[in-house]
matplotlib code that plots the C-alpha trace (Angstrom):
import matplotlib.pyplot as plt

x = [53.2, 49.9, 47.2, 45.4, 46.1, 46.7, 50.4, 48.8, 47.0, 49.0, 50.6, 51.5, 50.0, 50.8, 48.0, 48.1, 44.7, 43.0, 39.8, 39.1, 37.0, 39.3, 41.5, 38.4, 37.7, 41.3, 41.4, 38.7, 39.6, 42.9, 41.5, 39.3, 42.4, 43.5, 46.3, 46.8, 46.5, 47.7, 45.6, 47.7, 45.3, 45.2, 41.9, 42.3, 42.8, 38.7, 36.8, 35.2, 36.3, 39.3, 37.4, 34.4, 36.8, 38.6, 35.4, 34.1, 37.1, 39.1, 41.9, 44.1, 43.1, 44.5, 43.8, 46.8, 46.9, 49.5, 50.3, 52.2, 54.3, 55.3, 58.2, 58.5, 55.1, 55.5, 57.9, 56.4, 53.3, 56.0, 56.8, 53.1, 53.0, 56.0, 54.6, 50.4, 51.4, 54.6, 57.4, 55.7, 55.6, 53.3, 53.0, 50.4, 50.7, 46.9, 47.1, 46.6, 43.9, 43.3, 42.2, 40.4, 42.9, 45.5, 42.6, 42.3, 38.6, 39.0, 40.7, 42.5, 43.4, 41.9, 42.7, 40.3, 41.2, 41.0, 44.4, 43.2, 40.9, 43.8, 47.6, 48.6, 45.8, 46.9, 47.4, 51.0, 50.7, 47.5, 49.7, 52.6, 50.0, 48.5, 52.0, 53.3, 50.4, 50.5, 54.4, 56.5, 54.0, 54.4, 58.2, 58.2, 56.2, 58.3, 61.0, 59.7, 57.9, 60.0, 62.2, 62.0, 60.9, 65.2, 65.9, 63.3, 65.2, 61.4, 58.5, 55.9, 55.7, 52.3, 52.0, 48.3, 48.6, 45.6, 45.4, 46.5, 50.3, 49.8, 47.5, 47.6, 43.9, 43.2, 42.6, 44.7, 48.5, 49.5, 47.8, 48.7, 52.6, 52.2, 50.7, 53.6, 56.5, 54.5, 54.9, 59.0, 59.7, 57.9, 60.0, 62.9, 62.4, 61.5, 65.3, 66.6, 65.4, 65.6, 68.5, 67.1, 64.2, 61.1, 59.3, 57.3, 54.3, 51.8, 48.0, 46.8, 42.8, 40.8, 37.4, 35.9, 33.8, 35.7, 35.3, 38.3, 37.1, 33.1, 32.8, 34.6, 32.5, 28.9, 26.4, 26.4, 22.7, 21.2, 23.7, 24.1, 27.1, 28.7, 30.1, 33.3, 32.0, 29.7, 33.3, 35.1, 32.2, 32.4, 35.9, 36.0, 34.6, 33.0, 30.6, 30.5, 33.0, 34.5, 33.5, 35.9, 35.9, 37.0, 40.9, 41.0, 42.0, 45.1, 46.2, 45.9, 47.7, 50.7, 50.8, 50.8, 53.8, 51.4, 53.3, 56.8, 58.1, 56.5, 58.2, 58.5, 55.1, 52.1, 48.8, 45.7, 42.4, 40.0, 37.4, 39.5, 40.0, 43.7, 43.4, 40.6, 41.8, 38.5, 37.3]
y = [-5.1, -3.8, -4.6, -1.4, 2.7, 3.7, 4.8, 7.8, 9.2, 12.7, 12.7, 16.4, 15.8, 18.4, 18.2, 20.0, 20.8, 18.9, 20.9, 19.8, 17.0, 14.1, 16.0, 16.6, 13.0, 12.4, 15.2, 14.1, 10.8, 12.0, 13.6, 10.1, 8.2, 11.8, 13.0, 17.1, 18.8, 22.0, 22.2, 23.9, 25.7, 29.3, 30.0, 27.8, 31.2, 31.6, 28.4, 27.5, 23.5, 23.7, 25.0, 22.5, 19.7, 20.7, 20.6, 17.1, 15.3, 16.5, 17.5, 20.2, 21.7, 24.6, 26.4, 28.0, 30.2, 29.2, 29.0, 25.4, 27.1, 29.8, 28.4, 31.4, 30.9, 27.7, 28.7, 30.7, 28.2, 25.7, 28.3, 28.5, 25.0, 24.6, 27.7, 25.9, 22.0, 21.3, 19.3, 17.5, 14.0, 13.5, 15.3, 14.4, 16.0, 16.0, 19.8, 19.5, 18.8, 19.4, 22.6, 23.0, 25.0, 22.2, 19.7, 18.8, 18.9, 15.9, 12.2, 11.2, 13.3, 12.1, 13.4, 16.1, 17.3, 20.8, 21.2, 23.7, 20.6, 18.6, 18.6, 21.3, 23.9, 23.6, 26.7, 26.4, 28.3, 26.2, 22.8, 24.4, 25.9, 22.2, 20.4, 22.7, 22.6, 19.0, 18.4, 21.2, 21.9, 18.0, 19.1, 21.6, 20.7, 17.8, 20.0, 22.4, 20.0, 16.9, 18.3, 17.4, 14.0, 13.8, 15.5, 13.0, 10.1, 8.7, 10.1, 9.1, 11.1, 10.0, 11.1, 11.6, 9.7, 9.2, 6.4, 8.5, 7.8, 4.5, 4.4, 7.6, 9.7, 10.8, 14.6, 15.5, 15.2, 18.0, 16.1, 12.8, 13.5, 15.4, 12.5, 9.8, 12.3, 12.3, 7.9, 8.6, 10.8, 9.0, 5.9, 8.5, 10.2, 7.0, 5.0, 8.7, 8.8, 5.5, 5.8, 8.2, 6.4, 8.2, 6.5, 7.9, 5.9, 7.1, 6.3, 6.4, 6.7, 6.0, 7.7, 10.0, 13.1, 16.2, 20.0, 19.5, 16.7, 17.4, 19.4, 16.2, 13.3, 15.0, 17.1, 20.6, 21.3, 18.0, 15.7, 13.2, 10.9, 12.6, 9.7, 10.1, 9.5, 6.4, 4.9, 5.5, 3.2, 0.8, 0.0, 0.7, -3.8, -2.4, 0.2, 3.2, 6.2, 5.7, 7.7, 9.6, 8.4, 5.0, 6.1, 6.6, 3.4, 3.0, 5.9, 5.5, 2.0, 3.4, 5.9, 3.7, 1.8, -1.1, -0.6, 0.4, -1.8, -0.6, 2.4, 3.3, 2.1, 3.3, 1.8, 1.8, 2.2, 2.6, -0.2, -2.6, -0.4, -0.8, -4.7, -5.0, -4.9, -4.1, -7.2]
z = [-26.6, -25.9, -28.7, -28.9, -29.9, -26.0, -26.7, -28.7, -26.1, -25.0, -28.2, -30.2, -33.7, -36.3, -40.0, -42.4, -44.4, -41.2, -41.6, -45.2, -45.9, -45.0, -43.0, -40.8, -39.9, -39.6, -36.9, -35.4, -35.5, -33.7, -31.2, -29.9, -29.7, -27.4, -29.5, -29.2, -32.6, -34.1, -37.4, -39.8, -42.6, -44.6, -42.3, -40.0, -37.3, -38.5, -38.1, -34.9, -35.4, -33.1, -30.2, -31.0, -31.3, -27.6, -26.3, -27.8, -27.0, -23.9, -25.7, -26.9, -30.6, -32.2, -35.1, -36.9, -40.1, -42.8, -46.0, -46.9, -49.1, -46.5, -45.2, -43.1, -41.8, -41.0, -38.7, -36.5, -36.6, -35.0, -32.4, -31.5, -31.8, -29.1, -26.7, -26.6, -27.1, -26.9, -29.0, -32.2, -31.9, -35.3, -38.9, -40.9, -44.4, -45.4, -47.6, -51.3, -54.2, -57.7, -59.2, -62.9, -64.5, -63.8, -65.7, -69.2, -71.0, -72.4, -71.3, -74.5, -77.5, -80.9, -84.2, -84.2, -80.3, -80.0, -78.5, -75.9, -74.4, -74.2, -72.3, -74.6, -73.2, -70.1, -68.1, -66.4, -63.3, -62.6, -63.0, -60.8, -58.4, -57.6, -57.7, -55.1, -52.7, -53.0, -53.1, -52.0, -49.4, -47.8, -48.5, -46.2, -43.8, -43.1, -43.1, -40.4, -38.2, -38.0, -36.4, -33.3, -33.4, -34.9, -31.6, -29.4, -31.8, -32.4, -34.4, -36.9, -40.4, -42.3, -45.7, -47.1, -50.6, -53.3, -55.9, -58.9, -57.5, -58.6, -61.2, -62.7, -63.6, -67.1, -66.9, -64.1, -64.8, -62.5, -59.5, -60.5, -60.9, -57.6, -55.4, -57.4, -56.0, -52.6, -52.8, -53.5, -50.8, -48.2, -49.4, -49.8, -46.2, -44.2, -44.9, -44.5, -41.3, -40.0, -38.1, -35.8, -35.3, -37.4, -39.4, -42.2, -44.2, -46.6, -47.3, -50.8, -50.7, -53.5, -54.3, -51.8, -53.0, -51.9, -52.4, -55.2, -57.4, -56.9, -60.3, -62.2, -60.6, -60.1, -61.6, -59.3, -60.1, -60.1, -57.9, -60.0, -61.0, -64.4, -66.8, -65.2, -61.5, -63.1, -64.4, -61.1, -59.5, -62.2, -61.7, -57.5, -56.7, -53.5, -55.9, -54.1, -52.8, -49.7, -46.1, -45.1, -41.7, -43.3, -43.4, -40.1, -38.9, -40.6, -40.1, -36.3, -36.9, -38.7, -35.9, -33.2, -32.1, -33.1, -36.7, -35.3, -37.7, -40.6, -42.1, -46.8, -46.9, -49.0, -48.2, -50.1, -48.8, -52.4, -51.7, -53.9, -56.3, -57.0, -57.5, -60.0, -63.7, -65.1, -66.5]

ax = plt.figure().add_subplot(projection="3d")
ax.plot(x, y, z, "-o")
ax.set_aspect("equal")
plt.show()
């Protein structure tokens, strides 16, 4: 057993959503331990990050456009992935975030709610639109780019998780019920698997300010923390959002063959977040 995350170097890493805000340092993290990467994104074809990233690092990084609900897309991206890196040796399902049309007005209904603030206004294709991108798309991703770590019998499948799947948000239901299914299939999917030696794991961050939750945390014109952003830090024991640079070392632990025993787990990383019961 060697104590350190050599065995990744040379690895084929498949992410989805790996240019967003943690999928970036996630990629990037990736690519200093020397794992190849295919970045699967809707404009991923566009951005300029893969070549920057090949150049940084030493390594292969490719840019593919695809929608995670395209299965047919997906598809060819795993032919492109085959014909530039090779057979996939990791998925990480990073894709997904909330949207304000899946997003009530208000946290808790009183007796003079406006039911249009509330569950009851909320639009319905906006719910489905951010369950999907954060469940069906994880769905079939794993379907498409899994497949050959069943063929190669070995194979890590790392599931990108948040905190609402365990304690669930006010205001967001749609993404909330979303990231819970996300915990039961990777617990689902990982003794599925076992047999043929993949292993699938998820991490559940807490706070970090994205391009998805900004608007519900922070003022846009001013910066600062809204109400809702003030409570998130009152109840996070470390006080303050995390970096996203500071999931990258679990994920490269329940990559590694460091963790090869480790497989149906959800880990938090939320700056204590999920042990403090508010008093």
């Amino acid at each position: 057993m060697t104590y350190n995350f050599d065995d990744l170097k040379g690895r084929n890493c498949v992410i989805t959503g790996g240019f967003g805000v943690i999928g970036l340092a996630l990629t990037r993290g990736l690519a200093a331990a020397g794992v190849n990467l295919a970045v699967i994104s809707r404009k991923a074809a566009d951005s300029p990050l893969a070549a920057e990233i090949s150049s940084e690092f030493k390594v292969k990084c490719i840019g593919i456009s695809a929608s995670i609900l395209d299965r047919g897309a997906l598809e060819k991206a795993l032919v492109e992935v085959h014909e530039q890196l090779g057979d996939v040796d990791i998925l990480i399902n990073c894709a997904g975030g909330n949207a304000p049309e899946a997003t009530c007005k208000v946290e808790q209904m009183g007796s003079t709610a406006d039911l249009a603030d509330s569950f009851y206004g909320l639009d319905v294709e906006g719910f489905k639109k951010v369950f999907d991108t954060n469940f069906q798309g994880a769905i079939l991703s794993t379907m498409i780019f899994s497949r050959d770590m069943i063929q190669a019998r070995k194979g890590v499948v790392l599931n990108i998780s948040s905190m609402n799947s365990v304690r669930p948000l006010t205001k967001i239901p749609a993404y909330s019920a979303a990231k819970g299914s996300i915990n039961n299939f990777t617990q689902w999917f990982a003794v599925h698997v076992a047999p043929m030696g993949v292993r699938c794991n998820a991490i559940a961050p807490g706070f970090f300010l994205t391009d998805q939750n900004r608007f519900l945390l922070t003022d846009e014109a001013t910066g600062a923390l809204k109400p809702r952003g003030k409570k998130i830090i009152a109840n996070t024991p470390v006080h303050r959002f995390g970096e996203p640079e500071e999931i990258v070392g679990t994920m490269l632990y329940l990559l590694s063959d460091i963790s090869a025993f480790v497989t149906g787990v959800i880990i938090p990383v939320d700056g204590g977040y999920s042990a403090f019961g508010g008093v």
